[in-house]
C-alpha positions in Angstrom: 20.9 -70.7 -59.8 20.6 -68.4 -62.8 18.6 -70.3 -65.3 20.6 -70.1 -68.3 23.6 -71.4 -66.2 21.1 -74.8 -64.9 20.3 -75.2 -68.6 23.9 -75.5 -69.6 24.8 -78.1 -66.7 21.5 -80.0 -67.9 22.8 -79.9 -71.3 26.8 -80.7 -69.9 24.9 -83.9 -68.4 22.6 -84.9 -71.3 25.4 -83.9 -74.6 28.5 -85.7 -73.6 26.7 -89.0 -73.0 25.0 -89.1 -76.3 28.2 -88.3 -78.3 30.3 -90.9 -76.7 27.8 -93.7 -76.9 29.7 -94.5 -79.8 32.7 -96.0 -78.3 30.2 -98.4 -76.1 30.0 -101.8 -76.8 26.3 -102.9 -77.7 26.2 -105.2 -74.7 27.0 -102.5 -72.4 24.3 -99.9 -73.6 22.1 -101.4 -70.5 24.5 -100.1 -67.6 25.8 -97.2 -69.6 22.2 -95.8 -69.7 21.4 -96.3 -66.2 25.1 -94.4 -65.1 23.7 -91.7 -67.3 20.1 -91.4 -65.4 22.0 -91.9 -62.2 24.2 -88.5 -62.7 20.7 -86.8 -63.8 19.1 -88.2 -61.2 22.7 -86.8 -59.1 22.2 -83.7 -60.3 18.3 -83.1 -59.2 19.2 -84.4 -55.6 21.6 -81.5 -55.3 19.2 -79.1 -55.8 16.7 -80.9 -54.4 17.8 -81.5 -51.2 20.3 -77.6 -50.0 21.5 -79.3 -46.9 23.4 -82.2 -48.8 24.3 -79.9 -51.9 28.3 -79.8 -50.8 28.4 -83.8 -50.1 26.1 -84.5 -53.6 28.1 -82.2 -55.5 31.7 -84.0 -54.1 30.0 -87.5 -55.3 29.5 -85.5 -58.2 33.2 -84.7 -59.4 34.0 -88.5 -58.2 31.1 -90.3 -59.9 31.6 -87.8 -62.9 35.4 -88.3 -62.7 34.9 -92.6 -62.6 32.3 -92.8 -65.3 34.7 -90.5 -67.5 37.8 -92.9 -66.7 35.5 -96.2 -67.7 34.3 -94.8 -70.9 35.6 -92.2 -72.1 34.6 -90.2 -75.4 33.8 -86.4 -74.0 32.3 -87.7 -70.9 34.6 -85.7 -68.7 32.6 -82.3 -70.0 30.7 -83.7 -67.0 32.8 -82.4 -64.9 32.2 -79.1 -65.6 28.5 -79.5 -65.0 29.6 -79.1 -61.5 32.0 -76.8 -61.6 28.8 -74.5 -62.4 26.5 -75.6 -60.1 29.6 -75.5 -57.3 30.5 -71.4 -58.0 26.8 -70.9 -58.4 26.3 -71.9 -54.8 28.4 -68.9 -54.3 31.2 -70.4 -51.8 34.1 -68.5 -50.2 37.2 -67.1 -52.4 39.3 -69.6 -50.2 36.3 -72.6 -50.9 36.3 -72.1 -54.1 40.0 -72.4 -54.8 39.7 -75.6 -52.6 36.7 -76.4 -55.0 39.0 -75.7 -58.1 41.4 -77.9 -57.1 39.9 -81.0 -56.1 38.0 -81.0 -59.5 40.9 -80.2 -61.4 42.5 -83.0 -59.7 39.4 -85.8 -60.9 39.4 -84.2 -64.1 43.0 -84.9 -64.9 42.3 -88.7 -63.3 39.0 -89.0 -65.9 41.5 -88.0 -68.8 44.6 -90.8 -67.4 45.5 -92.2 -70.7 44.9 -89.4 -73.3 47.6 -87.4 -75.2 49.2 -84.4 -73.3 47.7 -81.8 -75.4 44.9 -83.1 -74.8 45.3 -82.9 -71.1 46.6 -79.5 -71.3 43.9 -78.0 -73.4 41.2 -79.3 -70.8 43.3 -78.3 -67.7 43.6 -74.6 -69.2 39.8 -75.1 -70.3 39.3 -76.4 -66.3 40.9 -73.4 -65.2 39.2 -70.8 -67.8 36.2 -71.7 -66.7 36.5 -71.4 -62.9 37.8 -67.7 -63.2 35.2 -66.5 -65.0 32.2 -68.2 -62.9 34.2 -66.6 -60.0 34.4 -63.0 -61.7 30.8 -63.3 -62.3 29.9 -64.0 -59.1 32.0 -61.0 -57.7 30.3 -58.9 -60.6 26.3 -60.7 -59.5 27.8 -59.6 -56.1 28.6 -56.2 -57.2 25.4 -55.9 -58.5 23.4 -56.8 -55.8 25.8 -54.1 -53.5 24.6 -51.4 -55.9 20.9 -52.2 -56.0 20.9 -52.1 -52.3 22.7 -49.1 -51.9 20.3 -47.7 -54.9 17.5 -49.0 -52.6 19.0 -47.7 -49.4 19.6 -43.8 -51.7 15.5 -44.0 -52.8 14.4 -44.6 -48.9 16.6 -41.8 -47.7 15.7 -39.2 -50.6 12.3 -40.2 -49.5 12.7 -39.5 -46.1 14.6 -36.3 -47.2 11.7 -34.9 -49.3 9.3 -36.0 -46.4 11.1 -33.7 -44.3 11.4 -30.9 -46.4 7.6 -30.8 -46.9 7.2 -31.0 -42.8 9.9 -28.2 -42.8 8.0 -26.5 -44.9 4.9 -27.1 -43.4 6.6 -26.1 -40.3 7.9 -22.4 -41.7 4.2 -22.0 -43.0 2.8 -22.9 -39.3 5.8 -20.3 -37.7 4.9 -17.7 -40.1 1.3 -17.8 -39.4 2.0 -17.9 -35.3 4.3 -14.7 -35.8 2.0 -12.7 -37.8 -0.6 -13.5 -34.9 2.3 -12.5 -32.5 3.2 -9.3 -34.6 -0.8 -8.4 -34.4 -1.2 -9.0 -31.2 1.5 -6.6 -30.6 0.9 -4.3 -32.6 -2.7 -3.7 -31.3 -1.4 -3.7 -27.6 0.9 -0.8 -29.1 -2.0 1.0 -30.5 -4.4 0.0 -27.0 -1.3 1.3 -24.7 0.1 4.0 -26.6 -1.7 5.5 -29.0 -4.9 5.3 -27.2 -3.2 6.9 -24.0 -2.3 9.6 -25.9 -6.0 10.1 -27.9 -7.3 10.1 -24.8 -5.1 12.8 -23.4 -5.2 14.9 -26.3 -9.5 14.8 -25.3 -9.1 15.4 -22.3 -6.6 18.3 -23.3 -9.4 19.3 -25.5 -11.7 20.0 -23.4 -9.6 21.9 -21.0 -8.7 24.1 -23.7 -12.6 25.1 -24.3 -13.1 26.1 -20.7 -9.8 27.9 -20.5 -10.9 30.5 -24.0 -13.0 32.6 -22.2 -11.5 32.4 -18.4 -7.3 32.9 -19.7 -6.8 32.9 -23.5 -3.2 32.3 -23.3 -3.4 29.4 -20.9 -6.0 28.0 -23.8 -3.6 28.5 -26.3 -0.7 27.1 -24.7 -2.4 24.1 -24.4 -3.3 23.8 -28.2 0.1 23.8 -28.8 0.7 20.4 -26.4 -2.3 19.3 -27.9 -0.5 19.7 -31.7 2.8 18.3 -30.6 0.7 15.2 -29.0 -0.8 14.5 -32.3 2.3 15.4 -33.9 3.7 12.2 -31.7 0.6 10.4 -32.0 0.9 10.8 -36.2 4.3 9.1 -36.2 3.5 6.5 -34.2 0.7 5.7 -36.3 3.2 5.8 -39.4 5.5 3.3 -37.9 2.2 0.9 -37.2 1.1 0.9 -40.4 4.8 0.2 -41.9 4.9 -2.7 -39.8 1.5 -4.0 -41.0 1.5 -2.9 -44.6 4.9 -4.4 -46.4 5.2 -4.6 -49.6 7.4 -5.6 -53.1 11.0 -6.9 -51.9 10.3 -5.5 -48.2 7.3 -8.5 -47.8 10.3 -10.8 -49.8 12.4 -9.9 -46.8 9.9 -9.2 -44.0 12.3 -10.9 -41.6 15.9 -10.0 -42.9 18.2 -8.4 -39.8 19.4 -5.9 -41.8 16.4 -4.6 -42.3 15.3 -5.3 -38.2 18.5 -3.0 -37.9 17.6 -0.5 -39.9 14.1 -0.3 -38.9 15.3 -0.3 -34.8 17.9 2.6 -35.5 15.0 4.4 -37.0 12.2 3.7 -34.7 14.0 3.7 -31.6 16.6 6.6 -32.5 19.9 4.6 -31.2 22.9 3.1 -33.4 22.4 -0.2 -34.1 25.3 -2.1 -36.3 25.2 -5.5 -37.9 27.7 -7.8 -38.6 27.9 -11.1 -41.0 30.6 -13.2 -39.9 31.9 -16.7 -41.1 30.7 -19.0 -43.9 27.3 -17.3 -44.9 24.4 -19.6 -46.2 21.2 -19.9 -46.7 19.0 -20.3 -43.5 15.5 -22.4 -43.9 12.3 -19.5 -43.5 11.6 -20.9 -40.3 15.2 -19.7 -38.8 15.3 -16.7 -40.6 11.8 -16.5 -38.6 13.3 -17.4 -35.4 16.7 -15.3 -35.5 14.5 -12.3 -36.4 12.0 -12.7 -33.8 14.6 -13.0 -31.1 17.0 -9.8 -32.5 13.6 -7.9 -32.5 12.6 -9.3 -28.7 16.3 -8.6 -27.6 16.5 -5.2 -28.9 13.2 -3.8 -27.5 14.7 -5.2 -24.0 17.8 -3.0 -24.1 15.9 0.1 -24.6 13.0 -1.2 -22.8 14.8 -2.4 -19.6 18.5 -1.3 -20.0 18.0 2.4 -21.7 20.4 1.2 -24.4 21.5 3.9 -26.6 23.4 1.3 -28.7 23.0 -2.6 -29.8 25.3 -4.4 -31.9 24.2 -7.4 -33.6 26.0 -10.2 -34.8 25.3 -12.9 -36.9 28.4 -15.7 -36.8 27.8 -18.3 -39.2 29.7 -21.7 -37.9 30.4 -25.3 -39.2 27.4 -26.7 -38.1 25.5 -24.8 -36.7 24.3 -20.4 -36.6 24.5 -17.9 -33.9 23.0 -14.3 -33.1 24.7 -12.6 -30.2 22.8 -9.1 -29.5 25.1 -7.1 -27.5 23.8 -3.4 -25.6 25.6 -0.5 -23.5 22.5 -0.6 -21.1 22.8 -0.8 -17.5 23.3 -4.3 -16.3 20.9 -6.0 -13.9 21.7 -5.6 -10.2 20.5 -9.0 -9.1 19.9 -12.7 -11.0 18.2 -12.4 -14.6 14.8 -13.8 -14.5 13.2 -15.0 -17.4 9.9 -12.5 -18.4 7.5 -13.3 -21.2 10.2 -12.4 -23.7 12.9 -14.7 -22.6 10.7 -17.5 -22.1 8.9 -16.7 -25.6 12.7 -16.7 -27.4 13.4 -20.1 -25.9 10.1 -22.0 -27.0 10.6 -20.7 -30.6 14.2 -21.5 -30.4 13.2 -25.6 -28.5 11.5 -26.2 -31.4 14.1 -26.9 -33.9 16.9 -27.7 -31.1 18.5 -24.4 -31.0 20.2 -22.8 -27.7 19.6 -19.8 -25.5 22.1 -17.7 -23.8 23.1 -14.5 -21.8 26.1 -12.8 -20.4 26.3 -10.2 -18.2 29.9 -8.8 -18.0 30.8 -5.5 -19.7 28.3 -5.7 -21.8 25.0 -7.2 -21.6 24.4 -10.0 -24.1 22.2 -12.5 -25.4 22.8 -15.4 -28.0 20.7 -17.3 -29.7 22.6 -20.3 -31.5 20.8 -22.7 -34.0 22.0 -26.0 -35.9 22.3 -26.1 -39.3 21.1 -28.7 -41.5 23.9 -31.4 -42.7 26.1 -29.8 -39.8 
């Protein structure tokens, strides 16, 4: 029980008596005082002793209701004494109607006798006073609903900034892995490629400085494949070290499609279009990551294994979740697709966060990569 509230049911017990000790004959101070320690002593027992409380507090309102009919005075501000301590036990609406009306009923048997304004003014008082205990234990009530859900909101911002560090921790870790995947590529490039080619244009080389003095023309036909293969072997080195050295709002947007698109068109020399589709947003690093990765992985494959000449790629943003479809005129595989290093490396990025992997093969060959959204 709020203290305050125990205070004033103390003081409900202890006033009332005092003041109407007046109207007690001298002879009768003996047993007056000891009906007045009894309903302290009442009053202790009922919070004393929880279990009881309901049967203490009905001896209450009868005892209460008795000693205020004997006496008289203002003895039957006892009464309300329990009124408090019955609402601050925090009963049932329908309980504490019940509660209402039995002590209403002693109070108006405590005042038999008195005038009728009398017994109005305290009935009204009576009934005063129970509607506002009960409105303030539906506002306490109230209160305590919005400090849980206050409670419950801090735990789940918690847990809500917990995970955006891990995401973030998680884009960082991504990042990393794909710069050592873009490396790693990029030097097998250079190893297969390039180095094929420097090592053909040496061995060109050297043919070329037996052939000067045996058949000049022969020699000089093949310094001209020897300038076209360096020619070749110049823009491929060009394209390598754009891929490695990105700079200003290209390292900003290192893995935007558009610029995969545009890059791809270039590189490769097909037509590559892109397409936005649906309710745009923005993605988390680590999906931009992912999506990218897997456009880039799926493009390579249709010039790589189907001889695309053109890719479409599409990027459909949905309620609660993201998909990429890349889409080629390649030839379609003859037998059942089998999943290659590429495949499987586009679903274990894509497992990560929950995300889906699919492909058709009907008129066009297809593959889509679908991803949930956060909130979705």
């Amino acid at each position: 029980m709020n203290i305050w509230l125990y205070r004033i049911r103390i003081l409900l017990v202890a006033v009332p008596p005092i003041i109407s000790i007046v109207n007690i004959d001298a002879g009768s101070y003996a047993l007056y005082t000891t009906f007045v320690l009894l309903a302290l002593l009442l009053i202790k027992g009922a919070s004393s002793y929880p279990k009881a409380a309901q049967l203490l507090l009905l001896a209450e309102l009868f005892g209460f209701a008795w000693f205020s009919y004997t006496y008289g005075g203002v003895l039957f501000l006892l009464l309300f004494s329990t009124l408090i301590a019955i609402f601050r036990s925090r009963p049932a609406p329908m309980m504490c109607l019940l509660w209402a009306a039995i002590g209403l009923a002693s109070l108006l048997s405590s005042l038999h006798g008195r005038d009728n304004e009398i017994i109005f003014a305290v009935a009204v008082l009576w009934i005063t006073t129970a509607a506002i205990l009960y409105a303030s234990n539906e506002f306490e009530e109230k209160r305590h609903q919005i400090e849980d859900l206050y409670e419950a909101l801090a735990a789940s911002h918690a847990e809500l900034d917990a995970a955006r560090r891990r995401m973030q921790d998680y884009a960082s870790q991504v990042e990393h892995n794909a710069q050592i995947e873009e490396r790693n590529r990029i030097a097998k490039d250079i190893h297969d490629d390039l180095g094929h080619r420097l090592i053909r244009v040496k061995m060109m080389s050297e043919a070329a400085l037996h052939l000067f003095d045996a058949d000049a023309s022969r020699a000089k036909g093949t310094l001209t494949q020897i300038r076209d293969q360096l020619q070749d072997s110049m823009e491929l080195m060009r394209r390598t070290v754009r891929r490695l050295a990105a700079d200003g709002e290209k390292d900003a947007r290192r893995y935007a499609l558009d610029r995969l698109v545009e890059e791809s068109a270039e590189a490769l020399g097909i037509a590559v279009s892109f397409r936005v589709t649906g309710n745009p947003r923005p993605l988390y690093p680590s999906m931009e990551l992912i999506l990218f990765k897997n456009a880039q992985e799926a493009i390579t494959n249709a010039v790589r294994h189907g001889k695309a000449t053109s890719v479409n790629v599409d990027l459909h943003f949905l309620e609660t979740s993201v998909a990429l479809t890349i889409a080629n005129n390649g030839s379609l595989p003859s037998g059942p697709i089998e999943a290659g290093l590429g495949m499987k490396g586009m679903r274990e990025r894509i497992a990560l966060i929950g995300g889906l992997l699919e492909w058709q093969n009907a008129d066009r060959f297809s593959v889509t990569t679908t991803l949930p959204l956060l909130g979705g």
